[in-house]
C-alpha positions as MATLAB code, in Angstrom:
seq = 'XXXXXXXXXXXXXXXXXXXXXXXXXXXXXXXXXXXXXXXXXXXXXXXXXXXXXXXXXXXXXXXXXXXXXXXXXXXXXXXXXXXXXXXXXXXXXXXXXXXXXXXXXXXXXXXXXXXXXXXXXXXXXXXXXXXXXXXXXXXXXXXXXXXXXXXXXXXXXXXXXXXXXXXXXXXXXXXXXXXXXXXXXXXXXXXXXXXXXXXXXXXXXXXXXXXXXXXXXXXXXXXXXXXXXXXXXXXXXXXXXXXXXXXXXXXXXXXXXXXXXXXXXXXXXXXXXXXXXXXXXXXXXXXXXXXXXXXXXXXXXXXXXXXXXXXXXXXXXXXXXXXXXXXXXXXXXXXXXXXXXXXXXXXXXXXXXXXXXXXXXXXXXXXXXXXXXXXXXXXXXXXXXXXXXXXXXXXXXXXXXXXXXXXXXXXXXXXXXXXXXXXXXXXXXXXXXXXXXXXXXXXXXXXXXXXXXX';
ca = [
      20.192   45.839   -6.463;
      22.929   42.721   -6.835;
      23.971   42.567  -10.059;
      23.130   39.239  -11.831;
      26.336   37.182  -13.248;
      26.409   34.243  -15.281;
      26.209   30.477  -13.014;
      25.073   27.349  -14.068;
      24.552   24.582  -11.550;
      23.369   20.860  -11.470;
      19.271   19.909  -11.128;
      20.771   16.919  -10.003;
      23.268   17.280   -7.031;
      23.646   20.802   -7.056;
      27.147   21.485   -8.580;
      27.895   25.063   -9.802;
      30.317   26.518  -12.417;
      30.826   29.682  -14.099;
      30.400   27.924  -17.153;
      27.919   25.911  -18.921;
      28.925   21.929  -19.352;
      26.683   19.004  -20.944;
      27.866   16.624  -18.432;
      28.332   17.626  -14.395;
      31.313   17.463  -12.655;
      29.985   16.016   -9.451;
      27.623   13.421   -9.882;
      28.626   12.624  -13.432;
      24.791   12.996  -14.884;
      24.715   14.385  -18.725;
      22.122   17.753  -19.041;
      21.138   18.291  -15.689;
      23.418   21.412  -15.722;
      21.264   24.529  -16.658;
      21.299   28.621  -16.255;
      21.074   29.543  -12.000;
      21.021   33.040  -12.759;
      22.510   33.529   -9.374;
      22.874   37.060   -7.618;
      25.900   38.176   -5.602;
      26.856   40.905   -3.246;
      24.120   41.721   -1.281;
      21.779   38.542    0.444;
      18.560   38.933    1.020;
      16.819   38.412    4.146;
      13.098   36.278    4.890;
      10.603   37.658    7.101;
       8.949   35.642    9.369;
       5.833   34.869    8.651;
       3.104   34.648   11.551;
       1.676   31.676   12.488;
      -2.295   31.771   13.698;
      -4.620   28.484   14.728;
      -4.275   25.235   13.614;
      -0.623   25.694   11.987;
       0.511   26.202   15.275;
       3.276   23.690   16.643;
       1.665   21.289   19.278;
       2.748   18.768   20.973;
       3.246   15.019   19.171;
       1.296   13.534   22.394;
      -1.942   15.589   20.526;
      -1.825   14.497   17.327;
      -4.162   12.247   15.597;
      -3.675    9.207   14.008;
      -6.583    7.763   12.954;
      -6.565    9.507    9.712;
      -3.177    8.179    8.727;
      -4.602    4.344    9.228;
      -4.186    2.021    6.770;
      -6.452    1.129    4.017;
      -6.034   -2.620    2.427;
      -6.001   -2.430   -1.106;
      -7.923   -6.077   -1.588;
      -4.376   -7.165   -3.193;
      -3.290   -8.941   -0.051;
       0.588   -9.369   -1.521;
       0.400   -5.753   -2.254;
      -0.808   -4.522    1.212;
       1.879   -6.735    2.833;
       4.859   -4.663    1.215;
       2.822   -1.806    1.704;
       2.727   -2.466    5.610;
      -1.277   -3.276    5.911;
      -2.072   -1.397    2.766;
      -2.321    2.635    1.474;
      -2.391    5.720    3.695;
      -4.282    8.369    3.608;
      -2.751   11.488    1.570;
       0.528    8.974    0.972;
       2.582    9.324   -2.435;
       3.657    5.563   -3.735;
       6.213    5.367   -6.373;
       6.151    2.096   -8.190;
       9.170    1.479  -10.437;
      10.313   -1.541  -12.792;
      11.479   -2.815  -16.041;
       9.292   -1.751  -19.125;
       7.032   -4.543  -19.672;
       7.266   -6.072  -16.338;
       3.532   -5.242  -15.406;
       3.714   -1.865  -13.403;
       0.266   -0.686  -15.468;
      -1.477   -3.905  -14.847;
      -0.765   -4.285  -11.133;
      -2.109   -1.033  -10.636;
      -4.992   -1.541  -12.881;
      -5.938   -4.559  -10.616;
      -5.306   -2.092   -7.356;
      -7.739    0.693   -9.214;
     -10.159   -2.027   -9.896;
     -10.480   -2.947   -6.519;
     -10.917    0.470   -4.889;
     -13.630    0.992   -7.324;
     -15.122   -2.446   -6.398;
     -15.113   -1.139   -3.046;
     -17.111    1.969   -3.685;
     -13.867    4.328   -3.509;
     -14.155    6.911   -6.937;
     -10.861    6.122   -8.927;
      -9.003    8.009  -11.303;
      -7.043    7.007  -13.184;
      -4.180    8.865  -14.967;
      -2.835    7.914  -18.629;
      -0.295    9.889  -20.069;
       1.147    6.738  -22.237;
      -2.146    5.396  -23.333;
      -5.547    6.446  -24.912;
      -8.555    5.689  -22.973;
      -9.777    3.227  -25.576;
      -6.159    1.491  -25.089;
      -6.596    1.024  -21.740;
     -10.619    0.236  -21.565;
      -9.001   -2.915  -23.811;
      -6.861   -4.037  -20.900;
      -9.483   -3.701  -18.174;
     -11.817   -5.790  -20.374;
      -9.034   -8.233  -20.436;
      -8.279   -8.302  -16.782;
     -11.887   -8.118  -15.756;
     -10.920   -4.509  -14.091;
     -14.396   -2.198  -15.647;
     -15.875   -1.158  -12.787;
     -18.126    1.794  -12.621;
     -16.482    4.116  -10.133;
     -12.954    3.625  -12.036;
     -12.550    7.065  -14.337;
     -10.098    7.006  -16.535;
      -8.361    9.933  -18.600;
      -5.726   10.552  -20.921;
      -3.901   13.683  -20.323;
      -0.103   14.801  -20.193;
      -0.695   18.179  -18.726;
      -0.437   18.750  -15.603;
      -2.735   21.401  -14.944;
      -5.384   19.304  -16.965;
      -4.528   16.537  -14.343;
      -5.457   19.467  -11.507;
      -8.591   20.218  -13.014;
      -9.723   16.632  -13.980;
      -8.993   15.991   -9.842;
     -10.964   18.755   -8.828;
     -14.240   17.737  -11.567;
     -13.636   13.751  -10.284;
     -12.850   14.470   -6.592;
     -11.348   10.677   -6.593;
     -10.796    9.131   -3.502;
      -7.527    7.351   -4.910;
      -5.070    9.093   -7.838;
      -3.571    6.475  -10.265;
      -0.764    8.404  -12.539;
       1.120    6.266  -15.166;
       3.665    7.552  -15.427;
       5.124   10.556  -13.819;
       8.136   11.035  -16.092;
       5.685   11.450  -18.971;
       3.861   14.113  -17.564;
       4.686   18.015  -17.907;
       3.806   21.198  -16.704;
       3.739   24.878  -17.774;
       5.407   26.277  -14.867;
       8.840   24.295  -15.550;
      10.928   24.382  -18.850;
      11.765   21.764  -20.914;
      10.282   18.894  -22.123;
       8.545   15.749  -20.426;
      11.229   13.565  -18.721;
      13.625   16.413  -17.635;
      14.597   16.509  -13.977;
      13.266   19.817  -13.803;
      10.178   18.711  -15.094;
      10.048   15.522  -12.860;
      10.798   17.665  -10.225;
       7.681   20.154  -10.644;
       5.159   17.532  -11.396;
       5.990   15.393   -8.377;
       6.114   18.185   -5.522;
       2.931   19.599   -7.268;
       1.354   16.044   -6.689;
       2.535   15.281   -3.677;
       1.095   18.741   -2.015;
      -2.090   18.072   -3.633;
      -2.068   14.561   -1.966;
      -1.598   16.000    1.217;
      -3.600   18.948    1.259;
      -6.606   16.610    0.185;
      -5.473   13.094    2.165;
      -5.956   11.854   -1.710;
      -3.522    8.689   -1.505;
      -1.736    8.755   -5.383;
       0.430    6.089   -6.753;
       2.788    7.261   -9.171;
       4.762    4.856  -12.336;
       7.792    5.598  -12.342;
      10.411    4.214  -15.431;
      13.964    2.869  -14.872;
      17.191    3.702  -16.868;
      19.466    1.460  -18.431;
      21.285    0.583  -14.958;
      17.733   -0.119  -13.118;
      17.679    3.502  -11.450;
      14.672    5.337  -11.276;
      14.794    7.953  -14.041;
      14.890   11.789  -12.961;
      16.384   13.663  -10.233;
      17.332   11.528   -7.089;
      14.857   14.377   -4.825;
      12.011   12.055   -6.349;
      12.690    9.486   -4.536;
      13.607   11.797   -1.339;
       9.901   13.780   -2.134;
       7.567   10.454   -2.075;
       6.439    8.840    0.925;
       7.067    5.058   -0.569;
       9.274    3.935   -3.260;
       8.341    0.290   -4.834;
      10.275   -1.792   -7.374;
       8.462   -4.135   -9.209;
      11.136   -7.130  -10.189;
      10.570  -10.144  -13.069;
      11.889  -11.802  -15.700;
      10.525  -11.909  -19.536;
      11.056  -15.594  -19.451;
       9.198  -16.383  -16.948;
       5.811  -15.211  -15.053;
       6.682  -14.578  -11.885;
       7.118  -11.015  -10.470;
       8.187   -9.483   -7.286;
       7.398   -6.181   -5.830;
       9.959   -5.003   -2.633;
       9.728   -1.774   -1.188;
      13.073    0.139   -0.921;
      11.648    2.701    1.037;
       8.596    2.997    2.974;
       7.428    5.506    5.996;
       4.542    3.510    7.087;
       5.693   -0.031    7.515;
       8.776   -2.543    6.929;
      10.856   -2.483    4.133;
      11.968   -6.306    3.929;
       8.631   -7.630    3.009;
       8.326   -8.981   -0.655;
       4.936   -9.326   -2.777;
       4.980  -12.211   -5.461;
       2.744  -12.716   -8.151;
       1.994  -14.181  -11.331;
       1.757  -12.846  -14.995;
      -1.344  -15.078  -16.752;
      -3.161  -13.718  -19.899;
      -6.074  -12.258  -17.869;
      -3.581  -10.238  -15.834;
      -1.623  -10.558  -12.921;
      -2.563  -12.714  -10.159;
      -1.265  -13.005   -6.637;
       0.885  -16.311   -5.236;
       0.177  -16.456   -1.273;
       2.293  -19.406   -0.791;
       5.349  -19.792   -3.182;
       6.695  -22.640   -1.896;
       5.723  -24.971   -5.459;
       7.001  -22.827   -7.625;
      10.716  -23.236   -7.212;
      10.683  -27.253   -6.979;
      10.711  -30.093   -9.407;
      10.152  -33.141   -7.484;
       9.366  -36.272   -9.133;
       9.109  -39.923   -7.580;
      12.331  -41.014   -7.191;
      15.525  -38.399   -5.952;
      17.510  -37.636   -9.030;
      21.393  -37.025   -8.549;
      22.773  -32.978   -9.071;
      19.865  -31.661   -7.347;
      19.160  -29.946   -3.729;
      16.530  -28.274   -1.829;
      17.769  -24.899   -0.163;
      15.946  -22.451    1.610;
      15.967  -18.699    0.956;
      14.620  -15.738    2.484;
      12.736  -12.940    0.023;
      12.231  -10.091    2.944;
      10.643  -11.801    5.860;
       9.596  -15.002    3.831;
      11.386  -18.428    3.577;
      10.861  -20.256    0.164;
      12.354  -22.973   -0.972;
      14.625  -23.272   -4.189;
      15.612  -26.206   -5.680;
      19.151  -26.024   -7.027;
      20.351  -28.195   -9.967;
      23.717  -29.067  -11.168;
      25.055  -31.079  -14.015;
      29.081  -32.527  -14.697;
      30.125  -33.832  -17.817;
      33.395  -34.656  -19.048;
      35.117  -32.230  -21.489;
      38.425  -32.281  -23.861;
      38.623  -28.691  -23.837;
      41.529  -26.955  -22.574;
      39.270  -24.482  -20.656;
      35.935  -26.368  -19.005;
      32.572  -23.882  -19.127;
      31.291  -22.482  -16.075;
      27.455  -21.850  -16.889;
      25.164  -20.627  -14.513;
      21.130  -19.069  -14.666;
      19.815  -17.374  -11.248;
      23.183  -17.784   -9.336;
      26.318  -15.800   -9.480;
      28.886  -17.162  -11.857;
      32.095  -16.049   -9.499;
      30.091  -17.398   -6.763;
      29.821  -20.634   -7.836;
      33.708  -20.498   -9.782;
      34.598  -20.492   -5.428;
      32.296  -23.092   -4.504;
      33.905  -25.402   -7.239;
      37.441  -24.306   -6.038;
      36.714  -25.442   -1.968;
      35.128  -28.673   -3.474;
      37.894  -29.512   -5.318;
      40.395  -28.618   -2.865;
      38.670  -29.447    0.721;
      36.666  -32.365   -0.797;
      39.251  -33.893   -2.948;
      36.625  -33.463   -6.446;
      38.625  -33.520   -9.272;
      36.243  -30.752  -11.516;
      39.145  -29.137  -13.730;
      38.588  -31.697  -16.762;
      34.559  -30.929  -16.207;
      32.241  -29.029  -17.717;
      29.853  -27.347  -14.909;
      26.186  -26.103  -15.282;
      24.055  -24.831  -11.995;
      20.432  -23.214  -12.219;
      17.871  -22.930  -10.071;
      14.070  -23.868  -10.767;
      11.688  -21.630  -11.687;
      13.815  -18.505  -12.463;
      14.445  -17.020   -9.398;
      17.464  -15.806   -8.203;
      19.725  -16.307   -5.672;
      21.949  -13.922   -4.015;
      22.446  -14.574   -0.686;
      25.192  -16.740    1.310;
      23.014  -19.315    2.327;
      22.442  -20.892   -0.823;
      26.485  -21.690   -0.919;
      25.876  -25.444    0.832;
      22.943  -26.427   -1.261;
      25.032  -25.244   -4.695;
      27.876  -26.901   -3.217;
      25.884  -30.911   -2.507;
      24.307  -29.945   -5.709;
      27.529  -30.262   -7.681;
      29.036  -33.017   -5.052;
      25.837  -35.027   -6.511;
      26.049  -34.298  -10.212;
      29.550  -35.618   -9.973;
      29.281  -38.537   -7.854;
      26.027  -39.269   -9.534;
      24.652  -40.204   -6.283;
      20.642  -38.641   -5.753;
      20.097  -36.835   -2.166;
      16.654  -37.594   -0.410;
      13.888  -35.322   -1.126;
      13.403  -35.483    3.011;
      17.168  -33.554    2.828;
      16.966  -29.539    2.572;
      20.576  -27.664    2.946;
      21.227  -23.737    3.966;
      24.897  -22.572    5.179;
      27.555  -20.614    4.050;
      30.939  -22.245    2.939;
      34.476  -20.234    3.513;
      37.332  -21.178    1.570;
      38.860  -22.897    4.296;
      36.122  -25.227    3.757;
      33.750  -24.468    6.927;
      30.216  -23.950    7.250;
      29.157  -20.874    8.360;
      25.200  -20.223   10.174;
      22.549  -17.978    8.222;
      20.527  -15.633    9.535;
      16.848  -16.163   10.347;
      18.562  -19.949   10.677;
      14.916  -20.778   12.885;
      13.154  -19.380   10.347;
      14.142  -21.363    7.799;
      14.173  -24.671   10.078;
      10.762  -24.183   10.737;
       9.659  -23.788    6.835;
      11.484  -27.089    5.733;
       9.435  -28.624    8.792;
       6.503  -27.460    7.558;
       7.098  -28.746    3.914;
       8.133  -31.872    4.837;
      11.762  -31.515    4.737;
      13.340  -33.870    7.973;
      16.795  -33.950    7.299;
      18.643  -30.009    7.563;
      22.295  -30.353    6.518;
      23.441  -27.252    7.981;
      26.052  -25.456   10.016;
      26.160  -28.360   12.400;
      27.608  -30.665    9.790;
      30.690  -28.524   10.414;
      33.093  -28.740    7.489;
      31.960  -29.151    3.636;
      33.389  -32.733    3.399;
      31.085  -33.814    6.308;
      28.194  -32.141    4.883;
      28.877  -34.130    1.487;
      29.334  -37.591    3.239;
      26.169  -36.975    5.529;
      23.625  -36.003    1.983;
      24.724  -38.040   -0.074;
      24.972  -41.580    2.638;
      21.261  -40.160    3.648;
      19.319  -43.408    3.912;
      21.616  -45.581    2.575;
      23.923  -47.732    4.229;
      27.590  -45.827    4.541;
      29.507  -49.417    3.334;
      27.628  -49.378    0.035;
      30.776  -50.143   -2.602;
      28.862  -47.146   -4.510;
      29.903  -44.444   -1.938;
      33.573  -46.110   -1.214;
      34.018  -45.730   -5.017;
      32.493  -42.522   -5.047;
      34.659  -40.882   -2.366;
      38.150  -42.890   -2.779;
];
């Protein structure tokens, strides 16, 4: 027999060292080192193990797919990031913020399975039963075929599948959930570990489609060992922000269908509800244009909304102007205000500068630079673009404008709301983007603009 020596090595990445250490030495992860108890000297061989009827290898030609079809889940925002809706035997991992509505969209999802004669369970292991009869009641979600149980055990889980025999497995969450066969307590990565490859083979064994919660750490990672993530078949992060009601739900990683789709809903006090056609949520239009404002449009996956983007300049005596911004990169916009001053001739050092954008969303993406940029131009001129003008281009520091991807795409949405002027990469230059909104149904000779531009 080898003789058994002392190793330790990481849950997490798989590290080893002769030694034991709080905090690995790989992947930088604090208690995820524990005992190996590896052998050495002599290495064992596997036997093969025969292989007899249907677990023989066949060709891909012969396989079936009608079983792994999918199912819509009557949450039509849902089923679009989920690529039609849920699979048969699939494993969906749904992770967010705490608070952000992970147990209520899935709620709603359980509701409607049950609504559509599909037996339900659902899983508990942060709330009592009575806890979450309370919600259902409040999002109209009791339904008779939706069983619900409270249980932290895994093998209790097992046994309440096999009394239920659900067609769909709910568990919220999975990081709160232990098992006998694994040491340590609820949370570990060696727990996480055992209780998601246990439910997973379960899932497919019985083509029993389960949607795991999954909670986030301080840095908006998915708690537990990275396999999790590897293990389950789609990975889902629901996105929001406490002041507002709006939520989004991407997928990061999904086997069945696209991964650049995005779900948005609503937070109201009988649940969340779904929002098929964003486009009003991100613009404050009133009657008459209002100058430091501009319409851009963005892309969330494969959909273009528009964002309205709002600026305001006022004059300041402090030696060092503020740079405030909400839903837009602050170093971003520190560049945009640099080109402007310097390609455009906008004298913004003695200014105090505030962007946001409407309704809370955020945006990332190099397209919003031109719309940020006439935003600004506006707010200091004080001169209002059109509501007919909508804006989308990236600006270099040389002061050119740059085309966007999915440029069509977005051409075609502004169409379709209305927008008839684009101010785009055919404008060229920054300068003649500025000149073009802002003299936009106005005569270029008004003494306004001369005295505006001088």
């Amino acid at each position: 027999m080898a003789k058994l020596v002392s190793s330790f090595r990481c849950t997490e990445c798989g590290w080893t060292t002769p030694k034991w250490a709080g905090r690995c030495g790989e992947c930088q992860q604090w208690g995820t080192v524990q005992d190996a108890g590896q052998s050495a000297g002599i290495i064992r061989t596997l036997k093969a193990t025969p292989v007899v009827g249907d677990g023989i290898a066949r060709p891909i030609t012969h396989a079936q797919t009608d079983a792994a079809e999918h199912w819509p889940t009557g949450i039509n925002e849902f089923d679009r990031v989920l690529g039609g809706g849920i699979v048969p035997g699939s494993v969906i991992l749904l992770s967010g913020e705490p608070g952000v509505g992970k147990s209520t969209l899935l709620l709603e999802v359980a509701s409607m399975a049950a609504a559509a004669k599909s037996r339900v369970l659902y899983v508990s292991a942060e709330e009592s039963v009575n806890q979450v009869r309370l919600r259902a009641e409040r999002t109209n979600a009791l339904q008779e075929e939706l069983y619900i149980a409270a249980e932290t055990d895994l093998g209790t889980i097992l046994g309440q599948i096999d009394a239920i025999k659900p067609d769909l497995l709910i568990v919220d969450s999975v990081q709160t959930v232990s098992s006998a066969l694994s040491e340590g307590s609820a949370g570990m990565p060696s727990q996480v570990r055992e209780v998601a490859s246990t439910l997973i083979r379960v899932a497919k064994d019985r083509d029993l489609p389960v949607l795991l919660v999954g909670h986030v750490t301080k840095d908006g990672s998915i708690a537990g060992p990275r396999v999790l993530e590897h293990l389950v078949d789609v990975v889902c992060q629901f996105e929001g922000d406490r002041q507002t009601s709006l939520r989004f739900v991407r997928a990061l990683k999904n086997r069945f269908g696209p991964t650049d789709e995005v779900g948005c809903f609503t937070m109201t006090g009988e649940g969340i509800e779904e929002v098929p056609d964003p486009s009003g949520l991100f613009l404050s239009r009133g009657a008459e244009p209002v100058y430091g404002t501009c319409v851009t449009i963005t892309m969330e996956g494969r959909r273009a909304m528009p964002v309205e983007v709002q600026a305001l300049v006022t004059k300041t005596s402090a030696p060092n102007p503020r740079r405030v911004t909400s839903g837009i990169d602050a170093s971003r916009v520190a560049m945009l205000l640099a080109v402007l001053q310097e390609r455009v001739n906008m004298d913004l050092s003695g200014m105090d500068v505030y962007v946001s954008t409407v309704g809370g969303i955020r945006l990332t993406e190099p397209a919003a630079d031109l719309a940020i940029a006439l935003a600004i131009a506006s707010a200091m001129t004080s001169l209002p673009i059109g509501h007919e003008v909508v804006a989308f281009g990236e600006i270099s520091l040389a002061g050119e404008i740059r085309g966007t991807s999915a440029a069509k795409q977005r051409a075609n949405e502004a169409k379709r709301l209305g927008f008839s002027t684009h101010v785009d990469a055919a404008s060229g230059s920054i300068q003649a983007a500025v000149a073009y909104a802002l003299t936009t149904g106005r005569d270029p000779r008004d003494a306004e603009l001369d005295e505006a531009f001088r």
